[in-house]
N, C-alpha and C positions, 0 to 999 in steps of 0.2 A: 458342468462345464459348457460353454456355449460356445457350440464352433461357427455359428450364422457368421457368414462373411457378406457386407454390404458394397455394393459395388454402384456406382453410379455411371448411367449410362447416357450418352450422346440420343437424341430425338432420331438422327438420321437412320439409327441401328436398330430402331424395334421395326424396320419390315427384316431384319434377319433369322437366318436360322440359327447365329450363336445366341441373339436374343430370346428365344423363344426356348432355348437348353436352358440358360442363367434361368427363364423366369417356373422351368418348371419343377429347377430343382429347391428342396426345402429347404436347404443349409444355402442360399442366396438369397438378399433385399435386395430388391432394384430401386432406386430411384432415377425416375427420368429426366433428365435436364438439356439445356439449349449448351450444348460445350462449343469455347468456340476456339478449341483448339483439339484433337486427340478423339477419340470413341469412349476409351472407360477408366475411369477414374477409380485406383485401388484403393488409394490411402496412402499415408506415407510420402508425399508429394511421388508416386507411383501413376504415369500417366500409360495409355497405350494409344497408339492406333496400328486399327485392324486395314489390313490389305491383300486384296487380294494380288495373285501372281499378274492376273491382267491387268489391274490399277495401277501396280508397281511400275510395268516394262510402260504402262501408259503416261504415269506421275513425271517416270524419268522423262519423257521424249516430248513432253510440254514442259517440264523444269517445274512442274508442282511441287514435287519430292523434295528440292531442296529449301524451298520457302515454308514448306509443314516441320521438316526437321528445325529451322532456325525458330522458326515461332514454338515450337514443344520445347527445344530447350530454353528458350527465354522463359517460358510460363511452368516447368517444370523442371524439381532438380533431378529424376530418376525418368526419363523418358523410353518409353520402349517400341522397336515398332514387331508386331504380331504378323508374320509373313504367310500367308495361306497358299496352300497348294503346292507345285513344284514346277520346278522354271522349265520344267520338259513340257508341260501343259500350256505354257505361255501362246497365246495367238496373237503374233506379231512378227515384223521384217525385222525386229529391233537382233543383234549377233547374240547368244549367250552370253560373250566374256563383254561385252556393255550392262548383262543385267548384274553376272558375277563380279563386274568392275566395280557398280554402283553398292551392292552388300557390304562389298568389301571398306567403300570410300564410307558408309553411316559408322561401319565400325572400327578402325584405322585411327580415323582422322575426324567423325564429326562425335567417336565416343558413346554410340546408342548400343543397347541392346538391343538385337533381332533374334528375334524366337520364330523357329517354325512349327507351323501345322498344317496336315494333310488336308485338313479339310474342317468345314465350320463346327461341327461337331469336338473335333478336337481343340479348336479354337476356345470355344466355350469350357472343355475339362482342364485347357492351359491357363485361363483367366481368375478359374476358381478356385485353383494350386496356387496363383500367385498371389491372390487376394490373402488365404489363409497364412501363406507364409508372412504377409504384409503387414497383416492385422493379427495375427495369431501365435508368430516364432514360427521356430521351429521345437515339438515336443519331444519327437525323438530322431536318433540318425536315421537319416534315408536309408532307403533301401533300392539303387539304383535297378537292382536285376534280383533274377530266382538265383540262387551260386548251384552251379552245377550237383556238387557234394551235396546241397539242400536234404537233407531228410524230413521225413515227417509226409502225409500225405497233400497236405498243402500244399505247400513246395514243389510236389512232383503235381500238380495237379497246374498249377500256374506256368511251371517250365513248359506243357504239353500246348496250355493256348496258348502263350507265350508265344510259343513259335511259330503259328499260323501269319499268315502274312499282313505286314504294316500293326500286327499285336504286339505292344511291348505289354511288362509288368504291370502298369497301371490299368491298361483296358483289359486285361488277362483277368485282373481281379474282377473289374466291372462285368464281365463277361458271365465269369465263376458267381458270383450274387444274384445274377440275375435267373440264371437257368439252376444253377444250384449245384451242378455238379458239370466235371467235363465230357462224359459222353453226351449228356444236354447239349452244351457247346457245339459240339461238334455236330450234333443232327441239328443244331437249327435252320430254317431256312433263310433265304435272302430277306423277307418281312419281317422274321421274328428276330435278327440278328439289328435289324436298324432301329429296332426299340429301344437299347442299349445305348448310353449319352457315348456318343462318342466314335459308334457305327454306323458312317452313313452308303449311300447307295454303291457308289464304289468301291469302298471296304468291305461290306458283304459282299458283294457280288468276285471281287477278288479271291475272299474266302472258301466260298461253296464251290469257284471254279477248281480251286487246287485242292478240296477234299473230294472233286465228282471226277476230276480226270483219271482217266488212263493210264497207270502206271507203265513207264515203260524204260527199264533200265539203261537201255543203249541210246537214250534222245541226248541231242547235244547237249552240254551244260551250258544255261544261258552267261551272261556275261557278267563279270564280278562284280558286283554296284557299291560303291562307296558311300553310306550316309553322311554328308557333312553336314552344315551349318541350315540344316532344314532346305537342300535339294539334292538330287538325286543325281553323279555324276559317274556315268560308266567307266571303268577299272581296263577302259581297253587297249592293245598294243600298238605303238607307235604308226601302225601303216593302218589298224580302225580306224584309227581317229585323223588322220589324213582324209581315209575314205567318208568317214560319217558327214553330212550335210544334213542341215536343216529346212523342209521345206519350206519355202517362204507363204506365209501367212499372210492377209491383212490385220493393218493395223487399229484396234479398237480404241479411241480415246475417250476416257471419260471423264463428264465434268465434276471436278469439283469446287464448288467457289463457295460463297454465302450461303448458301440454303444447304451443301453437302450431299447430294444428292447421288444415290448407289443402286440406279437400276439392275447399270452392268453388273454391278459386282454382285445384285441378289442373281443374278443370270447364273453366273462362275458357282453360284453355291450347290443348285440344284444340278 
């Protein structure tokens, strides 16, 4: 059975680091081409474009964003945009509820899917999930999580990295393959954990802090975070969130026009 899933990519995108995952995994083709709409072409009239959180808050406050979404759906019927990062990371004067107005207004009212990832790593293990399902089906039901009751050593081996932080079930396994087992896992280091498609500096380095710290039962419990729609939005009590402010940033815009050009956003990756 032949799971190779071909993926065709935007010029603009081989200085990235999701480029450079797609190209060094076996089960991906690349082909490189001039796109002049979107980043990667799945199949299936299956379009994306990749963005990062600062292109986004950037796209909106030049009004690129809405001339990219009307041109993707003119040239494709399945448009998606691939949202990188999280809007807490955003470096910008632009309000949160402007960036969360505009997520909201692609999927509402202009009908896109938006997919998050943490980071290019992830970008790239989200591209090649969709490719498969694009080009391939679906063989069998998903398996969204490890189920608590899971028996079998598997199962309780997945539920343990699982739980590590920003790890769901999919990088649990990549995790588990690579080192072979989970005390492996767990004594990796920050170098040997970013070898992994889909761990990059930040996620290690997240990880090692919370298995090197300190245990200390009576520390405040931080604040409840609610995952939504691929960003991160604190669970806090009506007088936090009075108090919480954002400090104001400058504002980063970046161009994009004819030639598509992403220094910035190779910036935002590393």
């Amino acid at each position: 059975m032949n799971d190779i899933v071909r993926i065709v990519v935007d010029t603009a995108e081989q200085r990235s680091h999701v480029f450079r995952v797609l190209a060094a995994s076996p089960e991906v083709e690349l082909e490189i081409a001039r796109l002049p709409v979107g980043d990667y072409l799945l199949g299936g009239d299956v379009a994306v474009e990749r963005k990062t959180v600062n292109d986004f808050a950037a796209s909106i406050a030049d009004r690129r964003l809405f001339a990219q979404v009307a041109a993707l759906k003119e040239a494709y019927a399945r448009p998606v945009i691939l949202l990188e990062g999280t809007l807490g990371d955003v470096r910008s004067r632009m309000h949160p509820n402007a960036l969360r107005g505009a997520l909201s207004y692609l999927v509402a009212i202009e009908g896109l899917a938006v997919l998050p990832a943490a980071d290019a790593g992830e970008s790239a293990l989200l591209l090649m999930q969709l490719a498969r399902h694009v080009q391939h089906g679906v063989r069998r039901a998903p398996e969204p999580v490890a189920k608590r009751g899971a028996t079998g050593t598997a199962a309780r081996q997945e539920r343990v990295v699982g739980a590590l932080p920003e790890i769901g079930l999919i990088l649990a396994r990549e995790l588990l393959r690579h080192f072979g087992s989970a005390a492996a896992v767990l004594a990796g280091s920050e170098a040997t954990l970013q070898r992994v498609p889909g761990i990059g500096p930040r996620r290690a380095r997240s990880i090692r802090q919370t298995l090197d710290a300190p245990y200390h039962r009576d520390e405040p419990a931080a604040p409840e975070v609610a995952q939504g729609a691929g960003w991160l939005v604190p669970a806090a009590s009506g007088d936090e969130r009075r108090r919480a402010r954002t400090a104001p940033e400058a504002t980063r815009t970046e161009p994009r026009g004819g030639d598509k050009p992403r220094h910035d956003r190779e910036a935002g990756e590393r």
